[in-house]
N, C-alpha and C positions, 0 to 999 in steps of 0.2 A: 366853506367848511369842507373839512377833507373826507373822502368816501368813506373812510375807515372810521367814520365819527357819525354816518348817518347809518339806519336799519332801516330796511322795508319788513315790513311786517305782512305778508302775506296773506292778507284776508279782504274782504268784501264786507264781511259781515263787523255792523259798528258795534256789537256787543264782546266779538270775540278781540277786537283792535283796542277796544277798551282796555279790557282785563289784561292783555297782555301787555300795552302803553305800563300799566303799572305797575307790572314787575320787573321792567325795563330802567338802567339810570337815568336817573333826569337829566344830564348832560350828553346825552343821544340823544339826538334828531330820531324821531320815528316818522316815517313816512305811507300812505297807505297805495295802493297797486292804483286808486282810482285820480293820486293826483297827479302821475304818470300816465293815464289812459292806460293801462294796461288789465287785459278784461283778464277774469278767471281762467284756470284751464278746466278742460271736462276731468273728474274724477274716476278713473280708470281702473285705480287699486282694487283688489280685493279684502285688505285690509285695511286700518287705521294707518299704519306705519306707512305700508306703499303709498296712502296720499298724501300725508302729511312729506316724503321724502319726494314725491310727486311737485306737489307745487311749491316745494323750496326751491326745488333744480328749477322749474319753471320762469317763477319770479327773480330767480336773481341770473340766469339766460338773459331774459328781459331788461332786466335795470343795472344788471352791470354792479350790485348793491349785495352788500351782504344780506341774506333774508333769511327769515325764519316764518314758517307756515304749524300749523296743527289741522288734524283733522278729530274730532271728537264726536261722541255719540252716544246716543245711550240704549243697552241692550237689557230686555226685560224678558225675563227667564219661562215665564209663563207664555208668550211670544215667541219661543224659540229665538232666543237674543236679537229679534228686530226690535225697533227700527236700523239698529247697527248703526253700519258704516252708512245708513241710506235714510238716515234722521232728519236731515235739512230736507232731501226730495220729500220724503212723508208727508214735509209740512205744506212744502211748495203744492202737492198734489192736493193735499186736502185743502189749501186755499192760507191756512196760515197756522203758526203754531197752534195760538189756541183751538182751533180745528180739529189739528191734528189728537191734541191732547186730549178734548174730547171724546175719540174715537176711540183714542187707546182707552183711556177709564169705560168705556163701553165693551168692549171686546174684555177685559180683564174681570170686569164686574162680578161676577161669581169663580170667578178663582182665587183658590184659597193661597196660592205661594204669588205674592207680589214682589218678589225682590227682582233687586234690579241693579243694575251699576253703569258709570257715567266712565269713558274712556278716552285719555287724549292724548294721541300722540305727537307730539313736538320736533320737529327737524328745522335746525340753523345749516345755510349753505355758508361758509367760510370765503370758499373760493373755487375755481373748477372743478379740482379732487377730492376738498374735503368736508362732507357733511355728516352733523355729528343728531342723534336722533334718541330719543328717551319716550319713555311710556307712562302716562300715571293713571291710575283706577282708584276711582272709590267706590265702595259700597251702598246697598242703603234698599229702601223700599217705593215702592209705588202708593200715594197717598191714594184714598178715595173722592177726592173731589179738588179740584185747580186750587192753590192757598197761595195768595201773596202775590205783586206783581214787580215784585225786585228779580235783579238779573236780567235772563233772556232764554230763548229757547222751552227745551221743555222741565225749566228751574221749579215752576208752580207744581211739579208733579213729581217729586222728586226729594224723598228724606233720606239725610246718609244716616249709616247706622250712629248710634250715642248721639240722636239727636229727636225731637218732637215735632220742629221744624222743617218746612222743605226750602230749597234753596230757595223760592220764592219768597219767603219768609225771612231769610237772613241777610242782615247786614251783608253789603257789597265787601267790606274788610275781614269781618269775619269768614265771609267763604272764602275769600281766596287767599285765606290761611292753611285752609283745610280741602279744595275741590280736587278734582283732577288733573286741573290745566297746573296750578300749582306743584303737586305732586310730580309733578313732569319736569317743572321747572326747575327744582329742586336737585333732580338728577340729572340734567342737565349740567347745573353749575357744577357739578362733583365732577363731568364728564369734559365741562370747557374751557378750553387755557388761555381762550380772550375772555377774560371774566370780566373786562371793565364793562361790558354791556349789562352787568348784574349784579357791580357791588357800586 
C-alpha cells in the first residue's frame, strides 16, 4: 500500500482513534502511533491549536506518514474555563476520569452558572510545509450527576445545548453528528484539497 493511502492518526487515546477512524474513508489504512512504537510528545502549547499542530508535526517527523492529531477539552466557565487544555492531566491526576468528574460536580455543586463547552482542535500534516488546522466548539451545560456510560472522557457530564441528554447518554452516531471533533471535521473538509481521506 502506497503512503499516500495510509493515515496515522495521531493519538494514544482508543476513544479519540475511534471516533476519528470513523469519519475517516473506509479505503484508508488508518494506523495508530503505538503500532509504530512511537510514544506521545509532551504537550507544550498553550492552546488547543498549538497542540493539536504540536503533535501532527510530531507524528508525521516520526512516520514519515501523512497525520492528523486533535487536541480537545473541556472548559467550564464557573471553573474559570479549566480543566482546558489540561483535561486528560486532571483526570490522570485524579486517578481517572470518573475521578475526575467527580470532583468537578463537587467544586461546581452550588454554583448557579454551569455552562460549559467541549473544544477540538484538528491539524492534518500533508507534508513538511503544509499543515492545514480547524476549530470546532459546542456548547452546552454541566449535568448534576455522571449519566450514561457511552463515549469517553468527560461525555457523562456533559449536555450540549437543545439537548436533555449528556453525551454519555447518546448514541455514538448521533454525537458525532453533532460534537466538536465533528464540527472540526467538517471545516476541515471545506479547508482540504486531499479530500479523498473524507469522501
Amino acid at each position: 500500500m502506497k503512503k499516500n493511502n495510509i493515515l496515522l492518526i495521531g493519538t494514544h487515546n482508543k476513544g479519540k482513534f475511534k471516533e476519528i477512524s470513523k469519519l475517516i474513508n473506509k479505503k484508508i489504512k488508518k494506523i495508530s502511533p503505538k503500532i509504530l512504537k512511537i510514544k506521545a510528545p509532551k504537550e507544550t502549547g498553550k492552546t488547543f491549536r498549538s497542540n493539536s499542530e504540536l503533535k501532527a508535526n510530531f507524528f508525521f517527523k516520526k512516520s514519515k506518514l501523512i497525520s492528523i492529531s486533535d487536541d480537545s477539552g473541556l472548559e467550564i466557565l464557573a471553573l474559570k474555563k479549566k480543566p482546558g487544555i489540561y483535561s486528560a492531566r486532571w483526570a490522570k491526576r485524579s486517578g481517572s476520569f470518573k475521578k475526575a468528574m467527580i470532583n468537578i460536580l463537587k467544586k461546581i455543586k452550588n454554583k448557579k452558572n454551569r455552562k460549559a463547552r467541549f473544544i477540538c482542535s484538528l491539524s492534518i500534516k500533508l507534508n513538511k510545509k503544509k499543515i492545514i488546522t480547524s476549530v470546532g466548539i459546542i456548547n452546552g451545560n454541566i449535568s448534576f450527576k455522571i449519566l450514561g456510560n457511552k463515549g469517553f472522557g468527560y461525555d457523562p457530564i456533559f449536555i450540549p445545548n437543545n439537548s436533555k441528554l449528556t453525551f454519555g447518554q447518546i448514541s455514538g452516531e448521533k454525537k458525532m453528528k453533532i460534537d466538536h471533533r465533528s464540527i472540526a471535521f467538517k471545516k476541515l473538509k471545506r479547508k482540504l484539497k486531499l479530500r479523498k481521506f473524507f469522501i
